[in-house]
MARTORDREN-249570 format. One record per residue: residue number from 0; z, y, x of N, C-alpha, C in turn. Coordinates in steps of 0.1 Angstrom, whole numbers. Each point is the difference from the previous one (the first is absolute). Layout:
<r><num>NUM</num><n_up>Z</n_up><n_north>Y</n_north><n_east>X</n_east><ca_up>Z</ca_up><ca_north>Y</ca_north><ca_east>X</ca_east><c_up>Z</c_up><c_north>Y</c_north><c_east>X</c_east></r>
...
//
This chain:
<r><num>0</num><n_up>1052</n_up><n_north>1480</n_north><n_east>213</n_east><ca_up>-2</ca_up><ca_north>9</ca_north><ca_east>-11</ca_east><c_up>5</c_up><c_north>14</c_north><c_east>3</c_east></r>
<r><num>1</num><n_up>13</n_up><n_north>4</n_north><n_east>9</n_east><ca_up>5</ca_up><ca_north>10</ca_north><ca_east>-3</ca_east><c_up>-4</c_up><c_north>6</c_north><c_east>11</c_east></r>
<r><num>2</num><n_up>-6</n_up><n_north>-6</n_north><n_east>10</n_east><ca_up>-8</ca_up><ca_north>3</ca_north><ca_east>17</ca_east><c_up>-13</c_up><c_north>0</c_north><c_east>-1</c_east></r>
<r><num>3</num><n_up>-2</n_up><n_north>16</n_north><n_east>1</n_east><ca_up>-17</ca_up><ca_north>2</ca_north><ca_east>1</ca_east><c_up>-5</c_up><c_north>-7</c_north><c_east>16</c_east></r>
<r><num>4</num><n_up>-11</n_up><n_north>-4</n_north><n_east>-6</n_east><ca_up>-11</ca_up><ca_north>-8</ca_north><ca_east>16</ca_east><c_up>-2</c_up><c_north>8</c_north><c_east>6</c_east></r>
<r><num>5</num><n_up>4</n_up><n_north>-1</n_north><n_east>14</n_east><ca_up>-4</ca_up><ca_north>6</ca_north><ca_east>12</ca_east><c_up>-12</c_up><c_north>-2</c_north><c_east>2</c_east></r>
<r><num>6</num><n_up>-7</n_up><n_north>17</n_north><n_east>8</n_east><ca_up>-15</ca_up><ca_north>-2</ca_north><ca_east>3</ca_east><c_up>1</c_up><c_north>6</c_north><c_east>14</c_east></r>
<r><num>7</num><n_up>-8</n_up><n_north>-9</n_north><n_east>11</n_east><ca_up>-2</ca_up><ca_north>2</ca_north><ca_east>10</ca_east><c_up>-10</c_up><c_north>13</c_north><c_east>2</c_east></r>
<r><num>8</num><n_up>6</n_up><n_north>9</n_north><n_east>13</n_east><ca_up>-10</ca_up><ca_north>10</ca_north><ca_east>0</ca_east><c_up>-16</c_up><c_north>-2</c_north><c_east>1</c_east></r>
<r><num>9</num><n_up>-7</n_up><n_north>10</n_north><n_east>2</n_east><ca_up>-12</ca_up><ca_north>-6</ca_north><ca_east>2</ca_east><c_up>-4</c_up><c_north>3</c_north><c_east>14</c_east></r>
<r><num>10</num><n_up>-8</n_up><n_north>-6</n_north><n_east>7</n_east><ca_up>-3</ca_up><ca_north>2</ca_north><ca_east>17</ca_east><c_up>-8</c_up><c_north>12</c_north><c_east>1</c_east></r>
<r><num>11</num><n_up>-2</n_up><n_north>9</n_north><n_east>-9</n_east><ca_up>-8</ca_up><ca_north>14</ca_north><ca_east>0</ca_east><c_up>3</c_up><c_north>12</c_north><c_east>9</c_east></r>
<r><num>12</num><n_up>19</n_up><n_north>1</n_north><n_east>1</n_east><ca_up>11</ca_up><ca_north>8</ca_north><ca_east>3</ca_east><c_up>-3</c_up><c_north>-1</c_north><c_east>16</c_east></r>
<r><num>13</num><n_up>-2</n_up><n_north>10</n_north><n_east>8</n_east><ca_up>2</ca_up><ca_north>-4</ca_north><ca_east>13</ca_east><c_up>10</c_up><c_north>8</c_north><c_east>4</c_east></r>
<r><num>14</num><n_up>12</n_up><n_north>-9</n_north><n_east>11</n_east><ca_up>11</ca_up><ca_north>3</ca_north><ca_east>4</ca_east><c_up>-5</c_up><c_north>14</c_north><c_east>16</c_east></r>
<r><num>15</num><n_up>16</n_up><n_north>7</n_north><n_east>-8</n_east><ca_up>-4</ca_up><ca_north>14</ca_north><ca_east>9</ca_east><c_up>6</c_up><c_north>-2</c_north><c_east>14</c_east></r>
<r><num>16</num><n_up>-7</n_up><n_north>-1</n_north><n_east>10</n_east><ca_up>0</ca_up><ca_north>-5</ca_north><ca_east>15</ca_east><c_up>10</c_up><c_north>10</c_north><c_east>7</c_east></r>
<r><num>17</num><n_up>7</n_up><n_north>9</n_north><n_east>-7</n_east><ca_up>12</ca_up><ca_north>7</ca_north><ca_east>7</ca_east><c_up>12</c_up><c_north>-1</c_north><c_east>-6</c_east></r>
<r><num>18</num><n_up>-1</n_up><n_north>-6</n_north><n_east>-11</n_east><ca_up>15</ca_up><ca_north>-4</ca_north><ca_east>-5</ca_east><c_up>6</c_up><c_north>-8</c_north><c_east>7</c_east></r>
<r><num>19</num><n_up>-3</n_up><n_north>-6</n_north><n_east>9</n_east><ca_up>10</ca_up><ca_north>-11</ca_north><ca_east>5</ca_east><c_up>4</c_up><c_north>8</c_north><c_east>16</c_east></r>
<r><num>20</num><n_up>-5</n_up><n_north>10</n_north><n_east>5</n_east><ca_up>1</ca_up><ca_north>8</ca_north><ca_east>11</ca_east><c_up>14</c_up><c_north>10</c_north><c_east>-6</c_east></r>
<r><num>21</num><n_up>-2</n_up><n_north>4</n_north><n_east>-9</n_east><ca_up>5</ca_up><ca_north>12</ca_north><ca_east>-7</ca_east><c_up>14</c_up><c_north>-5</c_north><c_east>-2</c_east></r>
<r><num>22</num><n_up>0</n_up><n_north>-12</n_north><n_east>-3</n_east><ca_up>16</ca_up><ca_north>-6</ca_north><ca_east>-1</ca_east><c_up>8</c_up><c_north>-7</c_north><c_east>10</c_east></r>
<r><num>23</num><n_up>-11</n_up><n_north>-2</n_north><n_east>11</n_east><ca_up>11</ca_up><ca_north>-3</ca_north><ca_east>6</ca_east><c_up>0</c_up><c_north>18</c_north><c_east>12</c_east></r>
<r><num>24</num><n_up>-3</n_up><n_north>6</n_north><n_east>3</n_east><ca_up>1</ca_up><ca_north>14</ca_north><ca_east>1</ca_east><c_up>12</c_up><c_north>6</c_north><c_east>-10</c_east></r>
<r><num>25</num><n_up>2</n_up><n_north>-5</n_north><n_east>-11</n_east><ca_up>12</ca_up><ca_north>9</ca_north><ca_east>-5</ca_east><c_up>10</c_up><c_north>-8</c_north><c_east>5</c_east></r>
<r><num>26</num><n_up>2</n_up><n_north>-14</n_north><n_east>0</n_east><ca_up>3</ca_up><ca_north>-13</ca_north><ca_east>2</ca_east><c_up>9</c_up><c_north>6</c_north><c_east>16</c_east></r>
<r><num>27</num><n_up>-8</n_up><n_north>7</n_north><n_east>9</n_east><ca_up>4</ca_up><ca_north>3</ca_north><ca_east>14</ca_east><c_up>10</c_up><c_north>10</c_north><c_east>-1</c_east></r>
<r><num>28</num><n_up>-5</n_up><n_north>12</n_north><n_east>-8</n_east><ca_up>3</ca_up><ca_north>9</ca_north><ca_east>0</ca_east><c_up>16</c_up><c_north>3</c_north><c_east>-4</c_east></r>
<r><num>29</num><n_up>2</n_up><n_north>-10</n_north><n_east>-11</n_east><ca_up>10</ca_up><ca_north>-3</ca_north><ca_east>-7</ca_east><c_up>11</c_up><c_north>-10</c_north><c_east>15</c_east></r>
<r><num>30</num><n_up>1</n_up><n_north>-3</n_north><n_east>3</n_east><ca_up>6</ca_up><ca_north>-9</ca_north><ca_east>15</ca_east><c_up>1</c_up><c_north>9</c_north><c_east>7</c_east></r>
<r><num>31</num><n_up>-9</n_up><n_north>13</n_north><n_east>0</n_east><ca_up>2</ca_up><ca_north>12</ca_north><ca_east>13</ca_east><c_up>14</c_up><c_north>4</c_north><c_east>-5</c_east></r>
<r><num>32</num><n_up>-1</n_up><n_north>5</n_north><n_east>-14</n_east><ca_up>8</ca_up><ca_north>11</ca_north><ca_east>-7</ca_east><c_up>13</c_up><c_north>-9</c_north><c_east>-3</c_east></r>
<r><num>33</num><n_up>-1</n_up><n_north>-13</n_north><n_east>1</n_east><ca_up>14</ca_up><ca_north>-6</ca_north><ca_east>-4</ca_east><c_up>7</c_up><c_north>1</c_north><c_east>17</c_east></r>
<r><num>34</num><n_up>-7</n_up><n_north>-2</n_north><n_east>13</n_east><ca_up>1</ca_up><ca_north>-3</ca_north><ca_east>14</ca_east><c_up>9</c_up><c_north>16</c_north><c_east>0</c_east></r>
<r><num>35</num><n_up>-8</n_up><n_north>13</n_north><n_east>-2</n_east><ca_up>9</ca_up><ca_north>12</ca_north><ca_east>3</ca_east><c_up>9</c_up><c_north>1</c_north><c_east>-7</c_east></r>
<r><num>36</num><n_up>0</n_up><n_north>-3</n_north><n_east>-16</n_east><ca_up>13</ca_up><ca_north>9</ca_north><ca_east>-4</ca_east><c_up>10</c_up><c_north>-13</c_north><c_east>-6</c_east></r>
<r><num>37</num><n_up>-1</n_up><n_north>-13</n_north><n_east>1</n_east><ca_up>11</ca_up><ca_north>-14</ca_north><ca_east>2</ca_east><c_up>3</c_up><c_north>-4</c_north><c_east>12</c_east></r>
<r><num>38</num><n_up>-8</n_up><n_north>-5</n_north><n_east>10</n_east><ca_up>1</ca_up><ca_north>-6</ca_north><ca_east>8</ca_east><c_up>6</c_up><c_north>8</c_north><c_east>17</c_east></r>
<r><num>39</num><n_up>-6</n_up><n_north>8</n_north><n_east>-2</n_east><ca_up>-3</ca_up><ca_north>9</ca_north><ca_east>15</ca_east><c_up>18</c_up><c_north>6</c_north><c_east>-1</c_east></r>
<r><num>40</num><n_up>2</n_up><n_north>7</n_north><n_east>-11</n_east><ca_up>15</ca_up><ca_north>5</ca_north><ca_east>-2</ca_east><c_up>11</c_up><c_north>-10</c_north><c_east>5</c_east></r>
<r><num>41</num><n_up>-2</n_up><n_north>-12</n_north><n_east>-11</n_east><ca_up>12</ca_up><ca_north>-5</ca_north><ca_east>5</ca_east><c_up>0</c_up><c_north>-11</c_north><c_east>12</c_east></r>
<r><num>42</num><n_up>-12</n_up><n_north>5</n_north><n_east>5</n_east><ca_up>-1</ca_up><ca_north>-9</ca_north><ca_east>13</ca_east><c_up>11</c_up><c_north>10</c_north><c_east>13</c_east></r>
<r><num>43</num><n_up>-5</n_up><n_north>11</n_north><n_east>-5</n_east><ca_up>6</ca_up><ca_north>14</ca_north><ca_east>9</ca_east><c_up>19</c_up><c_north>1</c_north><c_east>-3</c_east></r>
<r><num>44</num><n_up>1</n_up><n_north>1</n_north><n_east>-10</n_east><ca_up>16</ca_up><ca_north>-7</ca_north><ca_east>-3</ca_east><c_up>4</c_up><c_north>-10</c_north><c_east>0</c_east></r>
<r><num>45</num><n_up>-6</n_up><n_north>-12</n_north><n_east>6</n_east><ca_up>6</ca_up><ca_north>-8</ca_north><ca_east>7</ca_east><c_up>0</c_up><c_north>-2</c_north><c_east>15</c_east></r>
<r><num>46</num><n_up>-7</n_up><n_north>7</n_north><n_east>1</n_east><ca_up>1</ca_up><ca_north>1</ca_north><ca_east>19</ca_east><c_up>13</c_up><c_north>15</c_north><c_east>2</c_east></r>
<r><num>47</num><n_up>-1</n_up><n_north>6</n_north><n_east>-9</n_east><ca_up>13</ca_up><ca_north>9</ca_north><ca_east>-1</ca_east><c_up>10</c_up><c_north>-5</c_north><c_east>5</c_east></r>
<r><num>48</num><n_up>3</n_up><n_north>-9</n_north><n_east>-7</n_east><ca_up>13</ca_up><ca_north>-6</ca_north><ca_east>-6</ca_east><c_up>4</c_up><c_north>-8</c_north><c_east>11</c_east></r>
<r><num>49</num><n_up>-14</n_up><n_north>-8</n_north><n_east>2</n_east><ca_up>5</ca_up><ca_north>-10</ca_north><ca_east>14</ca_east><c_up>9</c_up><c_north>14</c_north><c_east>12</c_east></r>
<r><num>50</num><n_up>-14</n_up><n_north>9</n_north><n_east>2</n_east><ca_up>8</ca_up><ca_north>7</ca_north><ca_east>12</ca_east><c_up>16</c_up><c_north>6</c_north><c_east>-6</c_east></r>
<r><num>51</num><n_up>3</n_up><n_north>4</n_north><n_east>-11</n_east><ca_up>13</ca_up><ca_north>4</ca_north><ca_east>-5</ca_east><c_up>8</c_up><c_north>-12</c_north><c_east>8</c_east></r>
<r><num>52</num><n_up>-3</n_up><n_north>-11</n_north><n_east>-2</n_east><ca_up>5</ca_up><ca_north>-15</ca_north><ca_east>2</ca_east><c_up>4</c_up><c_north>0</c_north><c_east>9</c_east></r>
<r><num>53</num><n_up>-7</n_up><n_north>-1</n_north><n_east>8</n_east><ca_up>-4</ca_up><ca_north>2</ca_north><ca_east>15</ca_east><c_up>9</c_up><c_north>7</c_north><c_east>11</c_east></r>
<r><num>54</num><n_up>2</n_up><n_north>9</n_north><n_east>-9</n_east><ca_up>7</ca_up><ca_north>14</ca_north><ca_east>9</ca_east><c_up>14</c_up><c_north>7</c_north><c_east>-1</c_east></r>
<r><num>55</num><n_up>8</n_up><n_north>-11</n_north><n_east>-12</n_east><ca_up>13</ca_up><ca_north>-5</ca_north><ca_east>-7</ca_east><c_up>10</c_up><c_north>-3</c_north><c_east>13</c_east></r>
<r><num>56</num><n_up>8</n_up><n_north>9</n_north><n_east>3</n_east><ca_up>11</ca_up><ca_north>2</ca_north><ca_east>10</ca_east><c_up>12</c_up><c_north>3</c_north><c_east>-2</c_east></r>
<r><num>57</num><n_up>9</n_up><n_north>-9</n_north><n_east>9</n_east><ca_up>17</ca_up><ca_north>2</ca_north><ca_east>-9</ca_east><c_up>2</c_up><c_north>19</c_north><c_east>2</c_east></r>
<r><num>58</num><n_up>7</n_up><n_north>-1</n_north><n_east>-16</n_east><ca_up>5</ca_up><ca_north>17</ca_north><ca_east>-3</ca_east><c_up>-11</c_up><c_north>2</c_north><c_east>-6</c_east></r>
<r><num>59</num><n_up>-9</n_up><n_north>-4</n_north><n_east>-6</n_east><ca_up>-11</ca_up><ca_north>4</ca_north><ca_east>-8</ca_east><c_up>7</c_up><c_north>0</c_north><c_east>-17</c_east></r>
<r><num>60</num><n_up>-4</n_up><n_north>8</n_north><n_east>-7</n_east><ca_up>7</ca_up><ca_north>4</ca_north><ca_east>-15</ca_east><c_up>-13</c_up><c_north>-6</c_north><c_east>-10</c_east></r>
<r><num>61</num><n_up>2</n_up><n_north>-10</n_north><n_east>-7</n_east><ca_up>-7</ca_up><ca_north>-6</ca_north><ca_east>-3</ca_east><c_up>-2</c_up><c_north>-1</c_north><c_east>-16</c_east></r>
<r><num>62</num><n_up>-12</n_up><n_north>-2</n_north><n_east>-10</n_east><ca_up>3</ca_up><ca_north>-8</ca_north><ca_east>-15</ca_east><c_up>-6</c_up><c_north>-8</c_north><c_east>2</c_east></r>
<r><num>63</num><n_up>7</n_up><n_north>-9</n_north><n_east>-11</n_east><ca_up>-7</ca_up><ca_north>-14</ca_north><ca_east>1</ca_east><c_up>-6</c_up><c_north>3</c_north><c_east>-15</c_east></r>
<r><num>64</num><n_up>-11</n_up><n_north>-10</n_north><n_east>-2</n_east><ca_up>-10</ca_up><ca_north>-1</ca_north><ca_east>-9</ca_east><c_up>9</c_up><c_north>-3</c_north><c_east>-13</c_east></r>
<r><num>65</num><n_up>12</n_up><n_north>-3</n_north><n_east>-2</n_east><ca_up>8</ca_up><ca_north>-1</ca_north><ca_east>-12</ca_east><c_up>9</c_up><c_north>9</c_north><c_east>3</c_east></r>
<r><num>66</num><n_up>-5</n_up><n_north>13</n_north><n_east>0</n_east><ca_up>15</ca_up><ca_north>9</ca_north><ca_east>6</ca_east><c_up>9</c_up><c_north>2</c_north><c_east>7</c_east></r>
<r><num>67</num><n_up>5</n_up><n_north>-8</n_north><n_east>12</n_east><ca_up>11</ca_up><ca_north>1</ca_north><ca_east>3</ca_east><c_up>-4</c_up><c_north>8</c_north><c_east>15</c_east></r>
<r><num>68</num><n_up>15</n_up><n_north>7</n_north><n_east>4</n_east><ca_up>-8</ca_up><ca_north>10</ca_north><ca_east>8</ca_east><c_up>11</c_up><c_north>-5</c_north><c_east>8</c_east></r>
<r><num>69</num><n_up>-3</n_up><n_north>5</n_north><n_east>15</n_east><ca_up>11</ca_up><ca_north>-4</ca_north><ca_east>10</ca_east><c_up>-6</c_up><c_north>4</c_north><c_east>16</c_east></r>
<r><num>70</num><n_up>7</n_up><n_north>-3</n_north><n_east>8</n_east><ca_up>-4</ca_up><ca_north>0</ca_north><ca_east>11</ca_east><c_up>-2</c_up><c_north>-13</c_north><c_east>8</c_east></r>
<r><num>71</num><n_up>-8</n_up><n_north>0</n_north><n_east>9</n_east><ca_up>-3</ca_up><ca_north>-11</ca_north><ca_east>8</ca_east><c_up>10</c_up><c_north>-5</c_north><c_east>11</c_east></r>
<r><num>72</num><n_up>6</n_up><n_north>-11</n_north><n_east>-2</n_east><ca_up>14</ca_up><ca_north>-3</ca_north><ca_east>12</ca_east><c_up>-11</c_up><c_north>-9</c_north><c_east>12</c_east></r>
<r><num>73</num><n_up>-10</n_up><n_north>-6</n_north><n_east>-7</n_east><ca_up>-3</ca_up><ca_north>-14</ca_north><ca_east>10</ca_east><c_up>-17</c_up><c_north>-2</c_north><c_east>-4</c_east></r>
<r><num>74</num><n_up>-8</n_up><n_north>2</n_north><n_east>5</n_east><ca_up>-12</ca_up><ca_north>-8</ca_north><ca_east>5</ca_east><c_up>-8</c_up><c_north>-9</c_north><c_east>1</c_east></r>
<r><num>75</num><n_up>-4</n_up><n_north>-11</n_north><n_east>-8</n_east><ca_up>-4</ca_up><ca_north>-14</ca_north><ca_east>5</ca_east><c_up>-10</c_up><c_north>-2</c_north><c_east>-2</c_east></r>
<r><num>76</num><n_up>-9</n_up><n_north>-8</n_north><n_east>-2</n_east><ca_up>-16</ca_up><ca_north>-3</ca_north><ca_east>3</ca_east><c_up>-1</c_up><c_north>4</c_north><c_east>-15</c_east></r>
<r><num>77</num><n_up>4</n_up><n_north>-12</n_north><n_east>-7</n_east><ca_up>-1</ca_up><ca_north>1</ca_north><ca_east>-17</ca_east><c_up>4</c_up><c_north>7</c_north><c_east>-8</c_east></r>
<r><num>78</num><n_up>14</n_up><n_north>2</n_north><n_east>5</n_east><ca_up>16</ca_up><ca_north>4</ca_north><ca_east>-6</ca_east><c_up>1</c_up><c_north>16</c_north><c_east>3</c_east></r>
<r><num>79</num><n_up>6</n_up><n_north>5</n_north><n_east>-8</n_east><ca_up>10</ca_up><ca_north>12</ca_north><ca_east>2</ca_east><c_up>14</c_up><c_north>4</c_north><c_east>-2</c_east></r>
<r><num>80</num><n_up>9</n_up><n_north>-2</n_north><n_east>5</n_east><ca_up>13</ca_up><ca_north>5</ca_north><ca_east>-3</ca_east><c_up>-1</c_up><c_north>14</c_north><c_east>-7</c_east></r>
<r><num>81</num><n_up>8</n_up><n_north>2</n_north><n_east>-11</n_east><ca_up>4</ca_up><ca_north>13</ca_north><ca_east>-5</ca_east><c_up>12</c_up><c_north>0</c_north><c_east>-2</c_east></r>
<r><num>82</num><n_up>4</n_up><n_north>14</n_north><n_east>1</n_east><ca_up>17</ca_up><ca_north>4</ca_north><ca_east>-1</ca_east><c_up>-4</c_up><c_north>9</c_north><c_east>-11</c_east></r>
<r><num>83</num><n_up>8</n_up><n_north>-5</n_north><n_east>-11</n_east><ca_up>-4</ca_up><ca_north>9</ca_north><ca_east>-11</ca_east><c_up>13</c_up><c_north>9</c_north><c_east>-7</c_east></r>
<r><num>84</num><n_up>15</n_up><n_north>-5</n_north><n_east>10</n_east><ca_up>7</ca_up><ca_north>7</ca_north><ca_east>-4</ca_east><c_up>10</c_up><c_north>-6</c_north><c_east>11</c_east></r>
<r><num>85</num><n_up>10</n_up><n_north>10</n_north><n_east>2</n_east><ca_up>8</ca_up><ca_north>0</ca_north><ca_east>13</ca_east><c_up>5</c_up><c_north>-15</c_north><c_east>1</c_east></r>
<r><num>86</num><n_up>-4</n_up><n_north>-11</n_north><n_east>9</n_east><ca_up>2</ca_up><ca_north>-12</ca_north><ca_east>6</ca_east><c_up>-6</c_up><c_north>-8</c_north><c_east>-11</c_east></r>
<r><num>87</num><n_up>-11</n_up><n_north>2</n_north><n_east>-8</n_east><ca_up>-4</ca_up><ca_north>-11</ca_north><ca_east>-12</ca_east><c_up>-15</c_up><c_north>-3</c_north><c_east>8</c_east></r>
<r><num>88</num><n_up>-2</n_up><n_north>-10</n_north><n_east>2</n_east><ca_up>-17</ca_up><ca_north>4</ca_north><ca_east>3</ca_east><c_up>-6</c_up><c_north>-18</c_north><c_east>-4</c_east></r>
<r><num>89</num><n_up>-11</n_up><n_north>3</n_north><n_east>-4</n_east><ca_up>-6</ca_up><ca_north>-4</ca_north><ca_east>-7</ca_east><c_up>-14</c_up><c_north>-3</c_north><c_east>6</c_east></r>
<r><num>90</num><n_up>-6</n_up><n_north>-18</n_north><n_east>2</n_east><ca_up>-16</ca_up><ca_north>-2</ca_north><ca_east>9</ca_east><c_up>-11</c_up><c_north>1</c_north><c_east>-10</c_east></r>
<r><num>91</num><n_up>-10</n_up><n_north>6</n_north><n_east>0</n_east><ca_up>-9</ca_up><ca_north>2</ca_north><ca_east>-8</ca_east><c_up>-11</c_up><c_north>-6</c_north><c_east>14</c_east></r>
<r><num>92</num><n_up>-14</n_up><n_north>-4</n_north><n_east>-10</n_east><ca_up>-11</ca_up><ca_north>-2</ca_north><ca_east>5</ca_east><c_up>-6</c_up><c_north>13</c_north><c_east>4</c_east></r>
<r><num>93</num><n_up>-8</n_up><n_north>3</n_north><n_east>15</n_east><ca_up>-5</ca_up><ca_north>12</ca_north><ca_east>1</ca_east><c_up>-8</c_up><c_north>2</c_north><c_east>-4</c_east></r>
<r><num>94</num><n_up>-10</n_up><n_north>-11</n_north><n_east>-10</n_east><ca_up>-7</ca_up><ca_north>6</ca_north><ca_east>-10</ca_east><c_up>4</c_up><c_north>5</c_north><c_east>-11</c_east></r>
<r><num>95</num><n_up>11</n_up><n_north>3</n_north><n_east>-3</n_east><ca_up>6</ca_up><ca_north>8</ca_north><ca_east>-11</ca_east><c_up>7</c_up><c_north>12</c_north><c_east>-2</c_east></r>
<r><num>96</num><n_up>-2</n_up><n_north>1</n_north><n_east>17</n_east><ca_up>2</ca_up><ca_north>17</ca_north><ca_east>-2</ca_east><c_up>-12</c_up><c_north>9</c_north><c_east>-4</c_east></r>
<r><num>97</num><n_up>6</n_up><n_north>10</n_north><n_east>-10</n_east><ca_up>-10</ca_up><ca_north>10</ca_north><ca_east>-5</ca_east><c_up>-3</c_up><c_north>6</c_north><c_east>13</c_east></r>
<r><num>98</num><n_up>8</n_up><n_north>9</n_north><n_east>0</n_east><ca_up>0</ca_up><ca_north>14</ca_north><ca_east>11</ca_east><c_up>8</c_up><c_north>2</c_north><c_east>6</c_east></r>
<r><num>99</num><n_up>-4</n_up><n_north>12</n_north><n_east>11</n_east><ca_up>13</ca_up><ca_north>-5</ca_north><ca_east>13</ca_east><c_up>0</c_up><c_north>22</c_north><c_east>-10</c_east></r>
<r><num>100</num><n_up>16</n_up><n_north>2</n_north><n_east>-2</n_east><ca_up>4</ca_up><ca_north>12</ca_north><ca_east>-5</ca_east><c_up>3</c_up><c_north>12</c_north><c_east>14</c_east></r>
<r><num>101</num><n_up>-5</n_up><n_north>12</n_north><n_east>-7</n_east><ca_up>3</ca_up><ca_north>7</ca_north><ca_east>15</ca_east><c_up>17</c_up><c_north>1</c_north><c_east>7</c_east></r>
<r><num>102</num><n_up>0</n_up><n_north>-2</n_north><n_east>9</n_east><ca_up>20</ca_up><ca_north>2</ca_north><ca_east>7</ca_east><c_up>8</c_up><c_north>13</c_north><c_east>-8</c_east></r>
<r><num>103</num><n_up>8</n_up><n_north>-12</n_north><n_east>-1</n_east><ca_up>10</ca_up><ca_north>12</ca_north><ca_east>-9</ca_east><c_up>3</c_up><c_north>0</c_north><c_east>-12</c_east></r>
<r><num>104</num><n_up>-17</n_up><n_north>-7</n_north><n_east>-7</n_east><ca_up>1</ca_up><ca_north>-3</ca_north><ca_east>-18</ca_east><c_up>13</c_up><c_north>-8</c_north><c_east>-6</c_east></r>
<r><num>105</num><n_up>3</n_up><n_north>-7</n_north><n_east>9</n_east><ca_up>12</ca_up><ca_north>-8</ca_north><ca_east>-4</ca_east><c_up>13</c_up><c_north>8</c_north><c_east>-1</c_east></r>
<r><num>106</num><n_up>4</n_up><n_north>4</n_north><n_east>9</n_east><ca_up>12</ca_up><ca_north>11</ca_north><ca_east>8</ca_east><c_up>3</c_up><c_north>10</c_north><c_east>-12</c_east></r>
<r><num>107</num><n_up>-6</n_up><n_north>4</n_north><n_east>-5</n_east><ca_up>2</ca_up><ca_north>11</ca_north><ca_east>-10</ca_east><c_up>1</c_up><c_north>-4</c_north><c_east>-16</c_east></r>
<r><num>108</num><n_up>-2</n_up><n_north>-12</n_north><n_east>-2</n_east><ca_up>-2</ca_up><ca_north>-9</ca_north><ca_east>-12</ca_east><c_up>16</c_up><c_north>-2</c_north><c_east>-3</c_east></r>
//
């Protein structure tokens, strides 16, 4: 009673032969535009970061991703030693260093 009866269309309507082209064309278009300005960036900051990684050498002045700033005492595959204050040092993962700071930043702090 409270649900009007559904009426099937009638077979008179003929379907427009470029709407289904048209969508998936925006459909592409839309994956181009997410590829340059999502994908493509932080694909490029992560290859960064590897070579930052990469190229991490004792005496390098460092932040880590939670702030702590220090110099590099020791090197290891995974690992990094940091000296974050005269004889304190501290192993972080080398994926957690932010940035390697330029020489000196420390020294004047």
């Amino acid at each position: 009673m409270l649900i009007s009866t559904a009426h099937a269309q009638t077979a008179g309507a003929a379907a427009d032969p470029t709407g289904g082209f048209s969508g998936i064309l925006m459909m592409g278009l839309m994956l181009v535009v997410m590829y340059f300005l999502m994908i493509r960036p932080q694909m490029k900051r992560a290859k960064e970061h590897k070579a930052l990684l990469d190229a991490l050498a004792k005496g390098d002045e460092v932040m880590t991703n939670g702030g702590v700033a220090g110099t590099v005492t020791e090197v290891r595959d995974a690992f990094v030693k940091v000296e974050i204050s005269s004889g304190v040092e501290i192993l972080v993962q080398k994926s957690a260093v932010g940035a390697v700071l330029p020489k000196g930043t420390l020294k004047s702090a």
